[in-house]
KOLLO-657411 format. One record per residue (C-alpha): residue number from 1; residue in one letter; x negated, y negated, z negated. Coordinates in Angstrom, 2 decimals. Each point is the difference from the previous one (the first is absolute). Example, Ala and Ser with C-alpha at 12.3 -4.5 7.8 and 13.67 -1.06 7.14 Angstrom:
+-----+---------+---------+---------+---------+
! num ! residuo !       u !       v !       w !
+-----+---------+---------+---------+---------+
!   1 !       A !  -12.30 !    4.50 !   -7.80 !
!   2 !       S !   -1.37 !   -3.44 !    0.66 !
+-----+---------+---------+---------+---------+
This chain:
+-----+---------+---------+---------+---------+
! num ! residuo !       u !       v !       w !
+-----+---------+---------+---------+---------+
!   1 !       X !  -13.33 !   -0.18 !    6.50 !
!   2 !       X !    1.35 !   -1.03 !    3.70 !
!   3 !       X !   -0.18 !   -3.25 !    0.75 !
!   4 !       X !    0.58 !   -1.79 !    3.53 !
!   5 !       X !    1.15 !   -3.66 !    1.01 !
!   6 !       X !    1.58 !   -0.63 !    3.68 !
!   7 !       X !   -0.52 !   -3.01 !    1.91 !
!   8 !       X !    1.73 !   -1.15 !    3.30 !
!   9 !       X !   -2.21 !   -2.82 !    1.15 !
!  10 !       X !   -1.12 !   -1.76 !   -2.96 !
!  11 !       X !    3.01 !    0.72 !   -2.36 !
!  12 !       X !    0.03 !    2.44 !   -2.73 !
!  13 !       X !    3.63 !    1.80 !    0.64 !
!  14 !       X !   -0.93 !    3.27 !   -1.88 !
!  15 !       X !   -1.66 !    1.32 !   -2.94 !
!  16 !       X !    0.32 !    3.17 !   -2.42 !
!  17 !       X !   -2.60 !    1.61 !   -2.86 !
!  18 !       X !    1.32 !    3.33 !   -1.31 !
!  19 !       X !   -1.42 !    3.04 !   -1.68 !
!  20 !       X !   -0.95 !    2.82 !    2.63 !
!  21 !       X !    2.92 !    2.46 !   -0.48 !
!  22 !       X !   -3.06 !    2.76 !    0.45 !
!  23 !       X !   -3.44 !    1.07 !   -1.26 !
!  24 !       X !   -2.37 !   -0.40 !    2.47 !
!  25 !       X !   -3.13 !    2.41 !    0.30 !
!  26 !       X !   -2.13 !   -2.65 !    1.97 !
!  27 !       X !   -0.57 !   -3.90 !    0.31 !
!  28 !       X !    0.23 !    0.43 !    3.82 !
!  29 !       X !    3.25 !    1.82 !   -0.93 !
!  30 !       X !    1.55 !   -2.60 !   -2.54 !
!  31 !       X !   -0.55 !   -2.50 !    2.68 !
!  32 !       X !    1.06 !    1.58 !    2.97 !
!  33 !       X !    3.20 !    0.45 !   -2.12 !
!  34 !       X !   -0.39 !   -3.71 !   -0.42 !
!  35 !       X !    0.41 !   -0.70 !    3.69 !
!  36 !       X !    2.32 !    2.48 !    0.50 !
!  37 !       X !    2.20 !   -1.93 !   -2.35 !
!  38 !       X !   -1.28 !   -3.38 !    2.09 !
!  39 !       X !    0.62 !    1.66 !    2.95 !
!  40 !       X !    3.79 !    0.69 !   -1.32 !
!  41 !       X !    0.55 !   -3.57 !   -1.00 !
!  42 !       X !   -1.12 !   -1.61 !    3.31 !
!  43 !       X !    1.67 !    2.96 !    2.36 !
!  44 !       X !    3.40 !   -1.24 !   -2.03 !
!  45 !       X !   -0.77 !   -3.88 !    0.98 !
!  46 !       X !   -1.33 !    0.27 !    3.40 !
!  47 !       X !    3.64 !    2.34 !    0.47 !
!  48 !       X !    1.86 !   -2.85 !   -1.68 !
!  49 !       X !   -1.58 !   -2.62 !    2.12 !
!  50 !       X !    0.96 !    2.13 !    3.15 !
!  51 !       X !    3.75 !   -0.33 !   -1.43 !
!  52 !       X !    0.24 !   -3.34 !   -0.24 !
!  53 !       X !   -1.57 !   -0.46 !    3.92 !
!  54 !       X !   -4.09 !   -1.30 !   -0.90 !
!  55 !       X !   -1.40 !    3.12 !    0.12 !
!  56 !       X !   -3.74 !   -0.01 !   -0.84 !
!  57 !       X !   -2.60 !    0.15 !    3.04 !
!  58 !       X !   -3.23 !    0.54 !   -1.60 !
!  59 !       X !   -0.65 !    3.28 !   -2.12 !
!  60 !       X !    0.55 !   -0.84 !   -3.57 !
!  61 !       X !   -3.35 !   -0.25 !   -2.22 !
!  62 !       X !   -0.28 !    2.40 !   -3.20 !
!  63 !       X !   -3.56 !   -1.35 !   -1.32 !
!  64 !       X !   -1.41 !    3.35 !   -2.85 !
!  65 !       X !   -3.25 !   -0.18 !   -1.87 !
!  66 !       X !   -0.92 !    3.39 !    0.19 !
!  67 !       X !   -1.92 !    1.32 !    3.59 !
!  68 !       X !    1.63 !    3.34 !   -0.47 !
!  69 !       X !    3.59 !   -0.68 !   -0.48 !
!  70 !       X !   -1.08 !   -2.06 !    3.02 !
!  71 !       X !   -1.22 !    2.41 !    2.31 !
!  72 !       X !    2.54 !    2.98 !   -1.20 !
!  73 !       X !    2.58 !   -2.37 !    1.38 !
!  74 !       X !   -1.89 !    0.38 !    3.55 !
!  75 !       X !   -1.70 !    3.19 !    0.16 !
!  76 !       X !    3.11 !    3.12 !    0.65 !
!  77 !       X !   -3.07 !    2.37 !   -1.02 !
!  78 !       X !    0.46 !    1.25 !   -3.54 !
!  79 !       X !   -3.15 !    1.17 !   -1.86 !
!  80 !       X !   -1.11 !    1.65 !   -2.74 !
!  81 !       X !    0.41 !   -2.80 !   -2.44 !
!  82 !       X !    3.49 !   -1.66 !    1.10 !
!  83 !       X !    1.99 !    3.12 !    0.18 !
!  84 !       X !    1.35 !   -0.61 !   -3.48 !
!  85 !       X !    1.56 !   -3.29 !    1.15 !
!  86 !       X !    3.59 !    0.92 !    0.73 !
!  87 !       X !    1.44 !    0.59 !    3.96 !
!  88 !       X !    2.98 !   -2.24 !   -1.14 !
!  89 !       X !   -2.33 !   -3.14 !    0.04 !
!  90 !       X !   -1.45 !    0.59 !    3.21 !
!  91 !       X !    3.24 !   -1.87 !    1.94 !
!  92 !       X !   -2.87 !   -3.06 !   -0.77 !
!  93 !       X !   -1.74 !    1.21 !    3.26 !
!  94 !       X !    3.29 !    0.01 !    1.97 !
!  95 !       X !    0.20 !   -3.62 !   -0.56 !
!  96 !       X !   -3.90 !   -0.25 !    1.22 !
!  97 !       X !    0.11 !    2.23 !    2.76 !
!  98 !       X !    3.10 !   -2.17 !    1.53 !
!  99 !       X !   -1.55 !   -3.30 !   -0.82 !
! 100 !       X !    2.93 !   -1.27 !   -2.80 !
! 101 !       X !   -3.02 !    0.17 !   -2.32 !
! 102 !       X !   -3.56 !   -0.59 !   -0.17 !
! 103 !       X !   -1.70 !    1.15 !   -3.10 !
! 104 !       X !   -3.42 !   -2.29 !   -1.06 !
! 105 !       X !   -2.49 !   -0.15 !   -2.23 !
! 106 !       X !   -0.42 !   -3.46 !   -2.45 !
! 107 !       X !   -2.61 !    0.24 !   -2.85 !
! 108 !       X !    1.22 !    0.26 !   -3.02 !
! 109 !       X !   -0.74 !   -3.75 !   -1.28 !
! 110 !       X !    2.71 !   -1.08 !    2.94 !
! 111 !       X !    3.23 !    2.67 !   -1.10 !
! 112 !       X !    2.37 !   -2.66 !   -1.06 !
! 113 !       X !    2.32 !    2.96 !   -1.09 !
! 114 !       X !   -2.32 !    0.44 !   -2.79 !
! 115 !       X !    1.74 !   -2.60 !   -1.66 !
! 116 !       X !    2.94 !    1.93 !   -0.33 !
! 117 !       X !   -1.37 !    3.46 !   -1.53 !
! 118 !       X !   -3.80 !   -1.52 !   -2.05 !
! 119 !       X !   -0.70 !   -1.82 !   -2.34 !
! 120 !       X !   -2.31 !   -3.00 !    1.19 !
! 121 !       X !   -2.35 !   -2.20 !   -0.90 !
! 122 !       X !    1.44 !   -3.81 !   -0.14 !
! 123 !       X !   -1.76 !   -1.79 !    3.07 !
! 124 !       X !    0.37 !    3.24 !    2.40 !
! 125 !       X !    4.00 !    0.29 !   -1.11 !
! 126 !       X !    0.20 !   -3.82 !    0.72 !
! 127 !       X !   -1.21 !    0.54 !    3.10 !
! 128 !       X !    1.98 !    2.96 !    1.06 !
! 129 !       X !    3.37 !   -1.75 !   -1.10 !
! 130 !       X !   -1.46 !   -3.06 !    2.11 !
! 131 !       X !   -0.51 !    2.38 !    3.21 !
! 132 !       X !    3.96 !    1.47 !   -0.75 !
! 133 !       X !    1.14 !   -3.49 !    0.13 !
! 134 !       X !    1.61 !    0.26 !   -3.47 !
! 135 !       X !   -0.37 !   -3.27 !   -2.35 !
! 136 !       X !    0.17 !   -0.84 !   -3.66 !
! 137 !       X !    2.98 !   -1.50 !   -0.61 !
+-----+---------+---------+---------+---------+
């Protein structure tokens, strides 16, 4: 499952959870195709913002649990074990190299986006809808 939630400043102004489309052969390669699909979502608001004159200043934050899909969005070197993760999500380190995007690492007990794609105990959901500013109604 892919799950991300965009913020601009403090507000929650996107969110999606779908099925990957593909079979991934790795973890470091289901979530690099994670922020590859985070990397999509926020290239299409920080164009959008552009459009409507407040383009964004600071590089936009994609925050992934997993060190690898982490440093594959860095490192242009491709080993042994990555070259199985397809060229076509590689635009990723476009975005890094130019500054648009900065790719870093959050444990896994702070990936709000988990919310959207796992099943969770009570008191850690609760707290994740709390940090996405969502409330019961």
């Amino acid at each position: 499952m892919l799950g991300y939630a965009v913020f601009l400043g403090g507000n929650l102004v996107s969110w999606s959870s779908k099925r990957q489309q593909v079979v991934s052969r790795s973890s470091a390669e289901a979530e690099y195709r994670a922020v590859a699909n985070d990397v999509v979502e926020a290239s299409w608001l920080r164009q959008l913002l552009a459009e409507i004159y407040s383009p964004l200043a600071k590089s936009t934050l994609v925050y992934c649990d997993n060190v690898s899909a982490v440093y594959l969005s860095t490192n242009p070197v491709q080993h042994q074990r990555t070259k199985h993760v397809g060229i076509d999500l590689h635009f990723v380190r476009d975005f890094v190299a130019i500054g648009a995007v900065r790719v870093l690492h959050v444990p896994t007990t702070s990936q709000f986006a988990d919310i959207f794609t796992k099943g969770l105990p009570f008191l850690t959901f609760a707290e994740f809808r709390s940090s996405l500013n969502i409330c019961r109604g």
